[in-house]
N, CA, C and O atoms as a GROMACS GRO file, in nm:
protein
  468
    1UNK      N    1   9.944   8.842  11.011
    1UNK     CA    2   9.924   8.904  11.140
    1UNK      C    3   9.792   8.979  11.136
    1UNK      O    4   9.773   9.072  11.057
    2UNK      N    5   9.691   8.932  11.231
    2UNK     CA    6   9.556   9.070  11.220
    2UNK      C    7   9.604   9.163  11.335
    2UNK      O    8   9.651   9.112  11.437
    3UNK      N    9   9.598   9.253  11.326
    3UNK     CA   10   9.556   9.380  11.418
    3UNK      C   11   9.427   9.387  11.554
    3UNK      O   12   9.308   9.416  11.542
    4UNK      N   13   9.484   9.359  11.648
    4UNK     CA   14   9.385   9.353  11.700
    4UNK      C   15   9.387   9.548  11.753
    4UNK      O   16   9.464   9.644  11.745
    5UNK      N   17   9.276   9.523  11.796
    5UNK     CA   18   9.255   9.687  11.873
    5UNK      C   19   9.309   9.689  12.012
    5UNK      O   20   9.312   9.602  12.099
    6UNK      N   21   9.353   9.816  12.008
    6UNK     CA   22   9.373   9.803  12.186
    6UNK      C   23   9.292   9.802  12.308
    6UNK      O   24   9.199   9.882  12.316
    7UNK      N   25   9.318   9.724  12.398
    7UNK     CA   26   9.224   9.723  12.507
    7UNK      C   27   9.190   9.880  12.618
    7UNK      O   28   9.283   9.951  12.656
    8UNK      N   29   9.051   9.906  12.652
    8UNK     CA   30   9.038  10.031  12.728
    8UNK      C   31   9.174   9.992  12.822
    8UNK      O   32   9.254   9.899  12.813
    9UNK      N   33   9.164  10.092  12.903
    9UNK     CA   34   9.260  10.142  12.999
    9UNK      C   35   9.233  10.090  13.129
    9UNK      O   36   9.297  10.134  13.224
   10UNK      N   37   9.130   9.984  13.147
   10UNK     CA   38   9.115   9.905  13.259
   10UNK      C   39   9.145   9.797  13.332
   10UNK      O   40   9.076   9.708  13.284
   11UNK      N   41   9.217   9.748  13.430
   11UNK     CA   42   9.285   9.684  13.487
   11UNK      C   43   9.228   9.537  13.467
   11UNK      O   44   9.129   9.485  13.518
   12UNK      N   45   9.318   9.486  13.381
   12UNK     CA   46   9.244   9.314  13.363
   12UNK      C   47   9.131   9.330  13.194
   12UNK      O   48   9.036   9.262  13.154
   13UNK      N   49   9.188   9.426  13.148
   13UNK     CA   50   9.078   9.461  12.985
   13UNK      C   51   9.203   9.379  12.923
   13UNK      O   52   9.323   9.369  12.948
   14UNK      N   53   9.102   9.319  12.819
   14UNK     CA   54   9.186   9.257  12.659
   14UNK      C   55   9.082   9.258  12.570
   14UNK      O   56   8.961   9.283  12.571
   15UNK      N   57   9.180   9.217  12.481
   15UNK     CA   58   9.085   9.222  12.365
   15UNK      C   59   9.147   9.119  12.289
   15UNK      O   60   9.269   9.107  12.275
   16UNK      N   61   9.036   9.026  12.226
   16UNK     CA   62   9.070   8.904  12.155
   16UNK      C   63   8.975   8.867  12.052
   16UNK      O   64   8.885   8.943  12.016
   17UNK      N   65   8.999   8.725  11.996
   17UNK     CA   66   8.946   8.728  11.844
   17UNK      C   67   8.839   8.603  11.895
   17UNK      O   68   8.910   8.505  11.919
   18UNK      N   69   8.701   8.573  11.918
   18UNK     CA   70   8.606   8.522  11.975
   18UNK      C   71   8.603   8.419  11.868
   18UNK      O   72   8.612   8.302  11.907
   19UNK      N   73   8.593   8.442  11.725
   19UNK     CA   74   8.559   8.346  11.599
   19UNK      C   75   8.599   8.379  11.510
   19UNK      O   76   8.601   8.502  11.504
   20UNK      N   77   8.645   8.319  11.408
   20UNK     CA   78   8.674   8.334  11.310
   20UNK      C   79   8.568   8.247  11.198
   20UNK      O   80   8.543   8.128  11.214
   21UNK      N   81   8.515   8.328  11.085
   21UNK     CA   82   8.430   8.234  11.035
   21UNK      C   83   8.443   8.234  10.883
   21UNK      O   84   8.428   8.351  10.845
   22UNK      N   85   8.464   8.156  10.783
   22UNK     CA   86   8.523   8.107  10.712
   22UNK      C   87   8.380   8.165  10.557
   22UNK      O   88   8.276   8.102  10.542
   23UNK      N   89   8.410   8.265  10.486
   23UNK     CA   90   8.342   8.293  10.403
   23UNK      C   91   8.376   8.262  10.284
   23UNK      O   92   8.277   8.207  10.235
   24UNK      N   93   8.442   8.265  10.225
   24UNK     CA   94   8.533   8.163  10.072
   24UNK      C   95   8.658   8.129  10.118
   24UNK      O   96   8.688   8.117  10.237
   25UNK      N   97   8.745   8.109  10.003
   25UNK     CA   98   8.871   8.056  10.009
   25UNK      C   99   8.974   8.161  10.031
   25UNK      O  100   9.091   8.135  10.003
   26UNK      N  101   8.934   8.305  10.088
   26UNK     CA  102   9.039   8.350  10.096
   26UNK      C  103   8.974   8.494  10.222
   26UNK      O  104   9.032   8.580  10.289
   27UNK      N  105   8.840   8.455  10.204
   27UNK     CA  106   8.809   8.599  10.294
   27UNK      C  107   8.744   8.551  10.417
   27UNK      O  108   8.692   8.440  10.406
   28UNK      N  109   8.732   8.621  10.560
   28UNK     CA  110   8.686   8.562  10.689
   28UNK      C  111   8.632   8.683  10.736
   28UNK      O  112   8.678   8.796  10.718
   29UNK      N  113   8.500   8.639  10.820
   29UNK     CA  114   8.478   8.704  10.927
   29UNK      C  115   8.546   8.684  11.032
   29UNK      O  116   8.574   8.568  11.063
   30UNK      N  117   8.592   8.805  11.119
   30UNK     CA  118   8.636   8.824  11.222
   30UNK      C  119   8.534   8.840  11.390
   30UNK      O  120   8.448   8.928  11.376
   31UNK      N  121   8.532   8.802  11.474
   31UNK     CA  122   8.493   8.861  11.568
   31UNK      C  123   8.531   8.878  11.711
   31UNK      O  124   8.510   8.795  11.799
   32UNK      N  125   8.599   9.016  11.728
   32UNK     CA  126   8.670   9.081  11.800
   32UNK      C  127   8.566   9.133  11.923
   32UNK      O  128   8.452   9.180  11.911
   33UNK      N  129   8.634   9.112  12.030
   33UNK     CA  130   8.570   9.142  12.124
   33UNK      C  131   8.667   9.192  12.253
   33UNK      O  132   8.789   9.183  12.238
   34UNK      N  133   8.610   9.246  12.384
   34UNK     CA  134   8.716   9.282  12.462
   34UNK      C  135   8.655   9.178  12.618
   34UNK      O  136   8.553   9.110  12.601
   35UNK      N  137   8.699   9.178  12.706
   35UNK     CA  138   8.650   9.073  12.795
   35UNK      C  139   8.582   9.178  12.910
   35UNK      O  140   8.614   9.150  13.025
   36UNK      N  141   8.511   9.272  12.897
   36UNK     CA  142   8.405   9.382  12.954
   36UNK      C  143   8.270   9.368  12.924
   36UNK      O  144   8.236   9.320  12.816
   37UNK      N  145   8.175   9.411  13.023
   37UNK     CA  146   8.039   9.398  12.992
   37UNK      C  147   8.006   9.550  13.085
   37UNK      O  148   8.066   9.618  13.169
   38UNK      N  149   7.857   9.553  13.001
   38UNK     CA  150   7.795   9.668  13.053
   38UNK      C  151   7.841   9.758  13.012
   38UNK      O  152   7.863   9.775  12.892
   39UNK      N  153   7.880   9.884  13.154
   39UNK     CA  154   7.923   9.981  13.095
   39UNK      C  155   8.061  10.042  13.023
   39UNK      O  156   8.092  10.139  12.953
   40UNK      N  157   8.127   9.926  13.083
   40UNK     CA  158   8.291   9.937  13.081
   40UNK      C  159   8.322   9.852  12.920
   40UNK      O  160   8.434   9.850  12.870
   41UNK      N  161   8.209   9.793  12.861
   41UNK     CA  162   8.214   9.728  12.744
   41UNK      C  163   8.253   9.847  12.618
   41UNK      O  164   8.206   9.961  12.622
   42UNK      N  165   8.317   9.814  12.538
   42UNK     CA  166   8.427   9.911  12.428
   42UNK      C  167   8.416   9.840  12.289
   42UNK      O  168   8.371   9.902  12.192
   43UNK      N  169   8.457   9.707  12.280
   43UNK     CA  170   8.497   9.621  12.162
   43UNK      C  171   8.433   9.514  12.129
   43UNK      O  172   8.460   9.408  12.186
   44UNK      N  173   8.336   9.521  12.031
   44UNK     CA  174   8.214   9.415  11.991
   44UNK      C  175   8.214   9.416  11.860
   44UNK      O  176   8.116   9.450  11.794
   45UNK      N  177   8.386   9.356  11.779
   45UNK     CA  178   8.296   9.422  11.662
   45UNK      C  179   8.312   9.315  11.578
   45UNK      O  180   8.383   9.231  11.634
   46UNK      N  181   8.259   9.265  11.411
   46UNK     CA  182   8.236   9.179  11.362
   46UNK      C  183   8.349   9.293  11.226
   46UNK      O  184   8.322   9.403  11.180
   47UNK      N  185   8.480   9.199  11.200
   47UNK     CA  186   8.520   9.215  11.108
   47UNK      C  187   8.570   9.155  10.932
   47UNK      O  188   8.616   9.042  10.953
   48UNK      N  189   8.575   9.171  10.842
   48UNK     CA  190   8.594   9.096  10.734
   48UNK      C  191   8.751   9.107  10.741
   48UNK      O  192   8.806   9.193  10.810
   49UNK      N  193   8.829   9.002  10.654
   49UNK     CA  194   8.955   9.025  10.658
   49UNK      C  195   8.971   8.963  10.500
   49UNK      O  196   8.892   8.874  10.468
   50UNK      N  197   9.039   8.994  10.433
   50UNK     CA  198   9.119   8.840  10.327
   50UNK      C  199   9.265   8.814  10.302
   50UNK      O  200   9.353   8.900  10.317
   51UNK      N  201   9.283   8.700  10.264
   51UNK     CA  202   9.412   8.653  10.278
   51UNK      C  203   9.423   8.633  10.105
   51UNK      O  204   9.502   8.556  10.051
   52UNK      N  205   9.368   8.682  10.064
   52UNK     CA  206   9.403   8.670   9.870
   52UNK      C  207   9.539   8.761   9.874
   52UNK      O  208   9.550   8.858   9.950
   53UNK      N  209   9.661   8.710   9.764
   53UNK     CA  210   9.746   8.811   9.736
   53UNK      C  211   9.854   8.784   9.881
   53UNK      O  212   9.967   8.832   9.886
   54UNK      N  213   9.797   8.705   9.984
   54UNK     CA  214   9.901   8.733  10.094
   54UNK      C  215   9.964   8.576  10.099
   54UNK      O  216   9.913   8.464  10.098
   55UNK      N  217  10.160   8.651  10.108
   55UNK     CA  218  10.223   8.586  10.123
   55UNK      C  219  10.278   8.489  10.244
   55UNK      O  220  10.396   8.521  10.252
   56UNK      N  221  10.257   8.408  10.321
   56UNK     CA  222  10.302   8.376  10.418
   56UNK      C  223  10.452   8.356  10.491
   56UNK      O  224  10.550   8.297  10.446
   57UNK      N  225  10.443   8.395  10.563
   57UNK     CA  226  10.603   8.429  10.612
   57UNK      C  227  10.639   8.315  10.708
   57UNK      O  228  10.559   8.270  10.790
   58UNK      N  229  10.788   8.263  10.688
   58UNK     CA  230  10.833   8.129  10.714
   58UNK      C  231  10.850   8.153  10.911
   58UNK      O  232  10.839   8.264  10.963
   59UNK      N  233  10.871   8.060  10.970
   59UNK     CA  234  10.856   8.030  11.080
   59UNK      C  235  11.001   8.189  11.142
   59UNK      O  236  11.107   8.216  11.086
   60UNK      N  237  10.946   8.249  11.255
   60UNK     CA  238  11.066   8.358  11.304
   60UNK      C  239  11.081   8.488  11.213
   60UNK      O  240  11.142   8.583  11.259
   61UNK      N  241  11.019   8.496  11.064
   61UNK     CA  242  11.022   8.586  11.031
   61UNK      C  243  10.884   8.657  11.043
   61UNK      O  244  10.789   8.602  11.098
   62UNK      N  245  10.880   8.744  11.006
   62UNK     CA  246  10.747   8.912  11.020
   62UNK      C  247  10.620   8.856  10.943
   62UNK      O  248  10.622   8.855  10.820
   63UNK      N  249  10.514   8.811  11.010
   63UNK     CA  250  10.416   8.812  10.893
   63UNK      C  251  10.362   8.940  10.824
   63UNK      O  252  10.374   9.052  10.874
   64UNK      N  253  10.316   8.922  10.730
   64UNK     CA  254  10.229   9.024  10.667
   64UNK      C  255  10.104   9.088  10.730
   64UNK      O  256  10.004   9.020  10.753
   65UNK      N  257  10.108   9.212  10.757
   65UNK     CA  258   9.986   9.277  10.820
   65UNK      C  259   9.831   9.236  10.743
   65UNK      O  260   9.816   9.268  10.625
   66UNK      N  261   9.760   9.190  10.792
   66UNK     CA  262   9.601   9.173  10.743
   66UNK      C  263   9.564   9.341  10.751
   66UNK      O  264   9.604   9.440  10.813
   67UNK      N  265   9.468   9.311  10.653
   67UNK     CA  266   9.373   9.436  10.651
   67UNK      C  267   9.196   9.396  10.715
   67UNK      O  268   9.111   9.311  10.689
   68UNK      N  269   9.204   9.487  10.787
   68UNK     CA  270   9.032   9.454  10.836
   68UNK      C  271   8.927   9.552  10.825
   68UNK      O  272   8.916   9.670  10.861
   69UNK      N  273   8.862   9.478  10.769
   69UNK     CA  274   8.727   9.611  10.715
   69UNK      C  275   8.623   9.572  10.819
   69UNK      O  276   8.555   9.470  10.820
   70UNK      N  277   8.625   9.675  10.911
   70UNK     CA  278   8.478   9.689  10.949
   70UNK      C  279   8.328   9.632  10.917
   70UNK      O  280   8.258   9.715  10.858
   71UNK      N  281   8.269   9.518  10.940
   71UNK     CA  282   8.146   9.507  10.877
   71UNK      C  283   8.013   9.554  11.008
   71UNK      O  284   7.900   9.584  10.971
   72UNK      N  285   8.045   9.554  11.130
   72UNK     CA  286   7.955   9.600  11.211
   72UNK      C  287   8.014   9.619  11.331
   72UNK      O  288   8.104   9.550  11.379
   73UNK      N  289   7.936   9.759  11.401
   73UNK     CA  290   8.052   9.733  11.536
   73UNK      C  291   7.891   9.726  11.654
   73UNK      O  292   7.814   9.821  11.672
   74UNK      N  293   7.877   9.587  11.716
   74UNK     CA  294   7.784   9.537  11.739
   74UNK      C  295   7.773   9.638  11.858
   74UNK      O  296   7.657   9.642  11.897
   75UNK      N  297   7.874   9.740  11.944
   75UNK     CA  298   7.834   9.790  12.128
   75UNK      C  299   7.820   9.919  12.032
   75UNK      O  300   7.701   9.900  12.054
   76UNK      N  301   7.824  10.012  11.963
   76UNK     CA  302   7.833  10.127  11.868
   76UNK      C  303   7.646  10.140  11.815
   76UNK      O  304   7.568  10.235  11.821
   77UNK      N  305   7.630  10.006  11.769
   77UNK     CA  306   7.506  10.014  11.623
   77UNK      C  307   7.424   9.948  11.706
   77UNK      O  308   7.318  10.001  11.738
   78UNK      N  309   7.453   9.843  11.746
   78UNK     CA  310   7.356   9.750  11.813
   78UNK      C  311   7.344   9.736  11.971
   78UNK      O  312   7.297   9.629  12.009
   79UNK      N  313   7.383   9.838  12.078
   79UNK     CA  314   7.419   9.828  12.231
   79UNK      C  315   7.408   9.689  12.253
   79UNK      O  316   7.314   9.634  12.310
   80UNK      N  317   7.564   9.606  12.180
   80UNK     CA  318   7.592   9.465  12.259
   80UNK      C  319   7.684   9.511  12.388
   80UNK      O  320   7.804   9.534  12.380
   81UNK      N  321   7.609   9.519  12.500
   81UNK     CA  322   7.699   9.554  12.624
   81UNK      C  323   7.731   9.417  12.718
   81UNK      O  324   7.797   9.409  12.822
   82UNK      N  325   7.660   9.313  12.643
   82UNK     CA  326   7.752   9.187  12.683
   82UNK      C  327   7.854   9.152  12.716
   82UNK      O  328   7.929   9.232  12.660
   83UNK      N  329   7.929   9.068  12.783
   83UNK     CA  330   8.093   9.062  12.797
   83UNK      C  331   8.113   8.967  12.633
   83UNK      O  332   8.172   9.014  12.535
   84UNK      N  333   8.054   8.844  12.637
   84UNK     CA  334   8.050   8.730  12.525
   84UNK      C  335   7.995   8.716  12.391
   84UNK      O  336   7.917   8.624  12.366
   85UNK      N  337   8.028   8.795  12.310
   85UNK     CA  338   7.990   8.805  12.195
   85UNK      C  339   8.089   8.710  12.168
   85UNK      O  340   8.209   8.725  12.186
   86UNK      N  341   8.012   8.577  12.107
   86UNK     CA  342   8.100   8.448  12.124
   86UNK      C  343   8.093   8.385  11.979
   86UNK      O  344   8.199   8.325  11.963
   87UNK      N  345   7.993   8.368  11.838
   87UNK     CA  346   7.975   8.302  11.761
   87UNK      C  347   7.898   8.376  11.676
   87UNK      O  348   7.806   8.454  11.703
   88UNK      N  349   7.956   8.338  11.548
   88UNK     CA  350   7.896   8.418  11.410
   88UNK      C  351   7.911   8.275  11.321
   88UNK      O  352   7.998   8.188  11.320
   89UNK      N  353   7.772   8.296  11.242
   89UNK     CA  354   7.729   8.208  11.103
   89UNK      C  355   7.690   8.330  11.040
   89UNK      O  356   7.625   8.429  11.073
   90UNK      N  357   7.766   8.282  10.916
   90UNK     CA  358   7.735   8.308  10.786
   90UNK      C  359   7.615   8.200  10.687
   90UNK      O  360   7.622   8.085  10.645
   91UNK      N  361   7.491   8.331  10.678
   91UNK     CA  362   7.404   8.253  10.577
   91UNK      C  363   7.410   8.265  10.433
   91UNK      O  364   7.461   8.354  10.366
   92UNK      N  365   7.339   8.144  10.390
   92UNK     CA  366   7.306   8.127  10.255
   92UNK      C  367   7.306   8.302  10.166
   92UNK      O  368   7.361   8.333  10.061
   93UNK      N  369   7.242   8.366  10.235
   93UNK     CA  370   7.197   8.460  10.178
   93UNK      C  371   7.314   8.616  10.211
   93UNK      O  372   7.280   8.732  10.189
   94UNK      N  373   7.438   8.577  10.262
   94UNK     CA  374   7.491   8.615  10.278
   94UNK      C  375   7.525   8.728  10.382
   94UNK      O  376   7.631   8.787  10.401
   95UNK      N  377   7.370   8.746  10.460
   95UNK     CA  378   7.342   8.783  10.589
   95UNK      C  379   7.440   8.708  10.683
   95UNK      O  380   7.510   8.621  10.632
   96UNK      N  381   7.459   8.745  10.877
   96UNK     CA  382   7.525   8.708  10.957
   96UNK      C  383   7.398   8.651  11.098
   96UNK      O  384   7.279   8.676  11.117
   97UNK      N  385   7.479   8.586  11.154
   97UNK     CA  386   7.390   8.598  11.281
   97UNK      C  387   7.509   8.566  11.363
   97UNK      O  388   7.605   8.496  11.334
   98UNK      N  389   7.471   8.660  11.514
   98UNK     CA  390   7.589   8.691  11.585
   98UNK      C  391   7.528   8.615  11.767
   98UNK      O  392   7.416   8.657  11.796
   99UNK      N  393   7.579   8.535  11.855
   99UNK     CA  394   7.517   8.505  11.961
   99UNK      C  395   7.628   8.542  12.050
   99UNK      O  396   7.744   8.564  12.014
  100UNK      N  397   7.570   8.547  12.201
  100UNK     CA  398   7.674   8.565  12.308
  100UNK      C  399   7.683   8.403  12.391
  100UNK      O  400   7.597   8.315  12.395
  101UNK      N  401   7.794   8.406  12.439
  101UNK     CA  402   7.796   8.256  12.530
  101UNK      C  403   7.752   8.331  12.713
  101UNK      O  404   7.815   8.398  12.795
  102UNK      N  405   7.669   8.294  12.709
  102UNK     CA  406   7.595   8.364  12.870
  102UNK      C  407   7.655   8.289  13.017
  102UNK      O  408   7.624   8.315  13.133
  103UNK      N  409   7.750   8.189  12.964
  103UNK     CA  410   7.800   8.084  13.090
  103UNK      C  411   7.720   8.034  13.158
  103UNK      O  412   7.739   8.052  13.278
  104UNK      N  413   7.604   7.955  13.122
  104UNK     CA  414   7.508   7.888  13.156
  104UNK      C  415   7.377   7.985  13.235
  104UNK      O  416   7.266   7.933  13.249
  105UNK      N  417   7.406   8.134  13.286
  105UNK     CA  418   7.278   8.226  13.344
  105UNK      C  419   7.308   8.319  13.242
  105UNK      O  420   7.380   8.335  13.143
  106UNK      N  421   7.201   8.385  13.328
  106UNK     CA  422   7.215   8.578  13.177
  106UNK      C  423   7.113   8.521  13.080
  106UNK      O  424   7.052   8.418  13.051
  107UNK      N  425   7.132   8.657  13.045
  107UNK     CA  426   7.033   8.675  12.913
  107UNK      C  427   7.133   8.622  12.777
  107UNK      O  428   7.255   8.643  12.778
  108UNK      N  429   7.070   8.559  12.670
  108UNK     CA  430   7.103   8.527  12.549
  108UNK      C  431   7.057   8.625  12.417
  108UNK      O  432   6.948   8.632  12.360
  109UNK      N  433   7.158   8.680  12.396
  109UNK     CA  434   7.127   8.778  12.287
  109UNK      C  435   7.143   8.691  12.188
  109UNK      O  436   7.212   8.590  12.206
  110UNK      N  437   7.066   8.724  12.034
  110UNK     CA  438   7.131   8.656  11.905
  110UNK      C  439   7.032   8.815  11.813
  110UNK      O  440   6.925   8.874  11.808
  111UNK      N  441   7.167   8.811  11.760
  111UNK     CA  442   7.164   8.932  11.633
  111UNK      C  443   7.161   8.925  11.443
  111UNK      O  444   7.238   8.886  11.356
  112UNK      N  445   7.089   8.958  11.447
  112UNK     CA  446   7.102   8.877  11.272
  112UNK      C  447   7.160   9.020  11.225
  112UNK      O  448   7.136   9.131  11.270
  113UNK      N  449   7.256   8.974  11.104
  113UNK     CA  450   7.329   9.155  11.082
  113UNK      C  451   7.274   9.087  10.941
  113UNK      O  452   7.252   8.968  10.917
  114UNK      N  453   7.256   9.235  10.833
  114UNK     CA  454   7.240   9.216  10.678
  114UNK      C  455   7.360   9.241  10.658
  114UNK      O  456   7.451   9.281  10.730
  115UNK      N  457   7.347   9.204  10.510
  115UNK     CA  458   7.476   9.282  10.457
  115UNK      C  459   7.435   9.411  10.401
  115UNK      O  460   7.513   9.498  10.363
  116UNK      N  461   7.289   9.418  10.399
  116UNK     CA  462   7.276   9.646  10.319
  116UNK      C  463   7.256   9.714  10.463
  116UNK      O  464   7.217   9.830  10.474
  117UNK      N  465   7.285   9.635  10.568
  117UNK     CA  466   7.207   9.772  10.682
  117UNK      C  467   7.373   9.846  10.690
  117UNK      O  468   7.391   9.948  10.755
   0.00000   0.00000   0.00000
């Protein structure tokens, strides 16, 4: 089970998991987002998770809570006040790059995150 965060207090707010991106055999980036832009935007954030050590739970019973570590919270560090923070690659070098899906108008953000900032 991951944890998602809760959505602001605004009529028609959620919050959902945009990508999931596949870093070894047991650990993932997350990227959590809420469906707000501008000012009403809250939840942009890029998380690590791993599934090492975790047991999977059979169909109807409780899964196991994930743990999620924070690796950037893109509307906090980086003012992503976008609604679509939509896609994360993982590079060679173990850096990120983060883009929004603009629905064919808008501006196109793309964010390269390190891993020392």
């Amino acid at each position: 089970h991951y944890p998602i965060e809760a959505a602001a207090p605004t009529p028609g707010a959620w919050v959902g998991l945009s990508e999931i991106t596949r870093i070894d055999d047991t650990t993932f980036a997350i990227l959590e987002r809420d469906n707000q832009a501008n000012a009403a935007a809250r939840i942009k954030r890029l998380y690590v998770v791993s599934i090492a050590g975790v047991t999977p739970a059979a169909v109807g019973e409780t899964p196991p809570l994930l743990t999620k570590t924070l690796l950037r919270d893109l509307w906090f560090e980086d003012g992503f006040v976008l609604e679509k923070a939509e896609g994360v690659l993982r590079l060679p070098n173990g850096n990120f790059i983060v883009i929004n899906d603009n629905d064919g108008f808008g501006e196109t953000r793309v964010f390269r995150i390190r891993q020392d900032d």
